[in-house]
C-alpha positions in Angstrom: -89.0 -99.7 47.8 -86.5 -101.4 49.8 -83.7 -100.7 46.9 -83.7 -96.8 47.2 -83.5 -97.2 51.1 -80.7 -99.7 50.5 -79.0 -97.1 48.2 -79.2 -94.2 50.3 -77.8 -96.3 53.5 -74.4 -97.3 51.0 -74.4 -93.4 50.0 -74.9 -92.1 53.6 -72.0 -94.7 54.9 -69.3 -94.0 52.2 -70.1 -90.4 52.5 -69.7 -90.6 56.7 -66.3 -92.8 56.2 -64.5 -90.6 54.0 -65.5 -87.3 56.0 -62.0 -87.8 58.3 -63.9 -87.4 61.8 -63.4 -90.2 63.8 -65.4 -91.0 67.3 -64.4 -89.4 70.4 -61.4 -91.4 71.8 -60.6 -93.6 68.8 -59.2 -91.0 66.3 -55.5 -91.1 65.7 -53.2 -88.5 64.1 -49.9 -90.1 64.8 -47.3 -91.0 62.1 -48.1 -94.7 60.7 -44.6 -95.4 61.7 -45.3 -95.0 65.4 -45.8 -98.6 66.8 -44.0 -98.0 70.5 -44.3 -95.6 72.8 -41.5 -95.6 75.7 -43.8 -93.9 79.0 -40.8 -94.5 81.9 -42.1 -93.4 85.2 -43.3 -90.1 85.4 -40.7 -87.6 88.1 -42.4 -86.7 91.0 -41.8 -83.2 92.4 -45.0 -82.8 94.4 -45.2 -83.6 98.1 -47.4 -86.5 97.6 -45.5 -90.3 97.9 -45.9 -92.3 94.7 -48.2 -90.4 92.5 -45.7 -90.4 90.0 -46.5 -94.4 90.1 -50.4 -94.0 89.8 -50.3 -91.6 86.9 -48.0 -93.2 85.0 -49.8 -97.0 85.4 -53.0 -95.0 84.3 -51.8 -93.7 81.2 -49.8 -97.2 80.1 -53.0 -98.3 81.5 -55.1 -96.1 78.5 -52.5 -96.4 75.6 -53.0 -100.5 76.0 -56.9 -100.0 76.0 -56.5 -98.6 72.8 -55.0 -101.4 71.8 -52.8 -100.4 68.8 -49.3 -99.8 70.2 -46.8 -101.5 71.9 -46.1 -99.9 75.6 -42.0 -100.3 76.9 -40.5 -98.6 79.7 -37.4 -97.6 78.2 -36.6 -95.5 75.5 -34.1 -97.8 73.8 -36.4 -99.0 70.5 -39.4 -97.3 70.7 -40.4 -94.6 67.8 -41.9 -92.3 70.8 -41.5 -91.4 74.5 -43.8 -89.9 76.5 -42.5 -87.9 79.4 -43.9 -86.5 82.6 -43.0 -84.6 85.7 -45.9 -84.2 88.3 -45.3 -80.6 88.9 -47.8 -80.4 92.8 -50.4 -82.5 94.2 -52.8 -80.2 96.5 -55.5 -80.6 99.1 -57.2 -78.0 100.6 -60.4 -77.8 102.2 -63.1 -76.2 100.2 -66.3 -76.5 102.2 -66.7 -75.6 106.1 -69.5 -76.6 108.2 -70.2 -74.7 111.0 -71.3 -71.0 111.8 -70.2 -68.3 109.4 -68.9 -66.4 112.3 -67.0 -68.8 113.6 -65.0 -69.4 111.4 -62.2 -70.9 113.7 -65.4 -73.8 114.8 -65.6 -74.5 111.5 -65.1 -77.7 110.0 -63.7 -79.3 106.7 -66.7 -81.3 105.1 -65.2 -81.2 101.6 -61.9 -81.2 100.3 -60.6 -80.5 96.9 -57.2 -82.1 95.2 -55.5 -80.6 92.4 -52.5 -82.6 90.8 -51.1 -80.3 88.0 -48.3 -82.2 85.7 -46.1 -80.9 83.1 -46.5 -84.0 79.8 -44.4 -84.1 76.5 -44.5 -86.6 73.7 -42.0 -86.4 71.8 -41.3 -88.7 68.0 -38.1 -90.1 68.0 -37.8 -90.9 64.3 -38.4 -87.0 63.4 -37.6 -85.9 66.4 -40.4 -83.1 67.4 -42.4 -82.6 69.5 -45.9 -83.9 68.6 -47.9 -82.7 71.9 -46.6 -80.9 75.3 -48.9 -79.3 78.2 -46.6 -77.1 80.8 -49.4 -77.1 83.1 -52.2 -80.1 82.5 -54.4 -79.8 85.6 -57.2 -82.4 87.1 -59.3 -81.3 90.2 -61.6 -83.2 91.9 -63.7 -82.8 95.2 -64.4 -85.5 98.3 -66.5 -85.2 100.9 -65.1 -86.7 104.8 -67.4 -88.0 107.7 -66.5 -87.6 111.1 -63.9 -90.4 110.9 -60.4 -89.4 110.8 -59.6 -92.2 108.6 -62.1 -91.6 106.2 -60.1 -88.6 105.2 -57.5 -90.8 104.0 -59.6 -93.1 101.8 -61.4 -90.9 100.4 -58.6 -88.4 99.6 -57.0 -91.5 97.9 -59.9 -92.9 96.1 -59.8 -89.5 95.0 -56.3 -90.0 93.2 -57.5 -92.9 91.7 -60.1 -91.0 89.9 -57.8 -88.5 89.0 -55.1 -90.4 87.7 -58.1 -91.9 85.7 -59.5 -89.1 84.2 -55.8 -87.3 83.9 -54.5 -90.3 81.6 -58.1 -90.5 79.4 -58.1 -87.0 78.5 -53.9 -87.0 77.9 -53.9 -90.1 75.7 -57.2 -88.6 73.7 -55.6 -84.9 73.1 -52.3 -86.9 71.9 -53.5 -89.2 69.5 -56.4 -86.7 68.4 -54.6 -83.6 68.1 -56.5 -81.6 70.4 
């Protein structure tokens, strides 16, 4: 009895292998002959200091966790360069507390940031593009306190988060075609 479930099991895993799906965040459709990506520092034409800095450390950051390609700086030697201008950084208040008529008593509660970046990677052997967003967008919300200063932490824990999520979901629609 324990031969046909031992059967089906080698059956069910050659047929799952050979299928071509891949779990979500480890697929790759890059060329084999990719091995380094050159990522220089992102340009920064938002108003906001050094979030150039952050994104681009997140994404060098989420190529390495993938573990299969060597990371430079420079474009000199690698096979592909990933390039990235950080178009605006917003944050605007998107909750008010206070009376609906009075709109001028009315304070922020919760704030929302929206950095929007323009991304192309581009394969320096064939030289093509391989992936390019004009407008790749990540929002998220924070909530302040009363305290003036926790409008600064929070607004850059914020970031953090963003630059985060903005580098997971640009590294995955790269290497996964999306």
């Amino acid at each position: 009895m324990n031969a046909p479930r031992g059967l089906l099991a080698l059956c069910l895993a050659l047929v799952t292998t050979s299928c071509g799906y891949s779990l979500a965040g480890r697929g790759n459709f890059l060329p084999d002959y990719i091995a380094t990506i050159a990522i220089p520092t992102f340009v920064n034409q938002s108003d906001r200091f050094d979030v150039e800095e952050l994104f681009t450390l997140k994404v060098v950051e989420e190529f390495n966790a993938r573990g299969r390609y060597k990371i430079q700086p420079e474009e000199a030697g690698a096979d592909a360069i990933l390039k990235g201008v950080v178009l605006s950084f917003t944050s605007a208040p998107s909750v008010l507390e206070g009376s609906a008529q009075d709109v001028e008593g009315s304070q922020a509660s919760t704030y929302t940031v929206v950095v929007r970046a323009q991304v192309e990677f581009r394969d320096l052997v064939a030289d093509n593009v391989i992936w390019s967003s004009n407008s790749f967008q990540f929002r998220d919300d924070y909530e302040i306190g009363e305290d003036p200063e926790e409008f600064f932490d929070q607004e850059g824990l914020t970031l953090q988060r963003l630059g985060e999520e903005f580098a997971k979901s640009l590294v995955s629609s790269i290497l996964e075609a999306f």
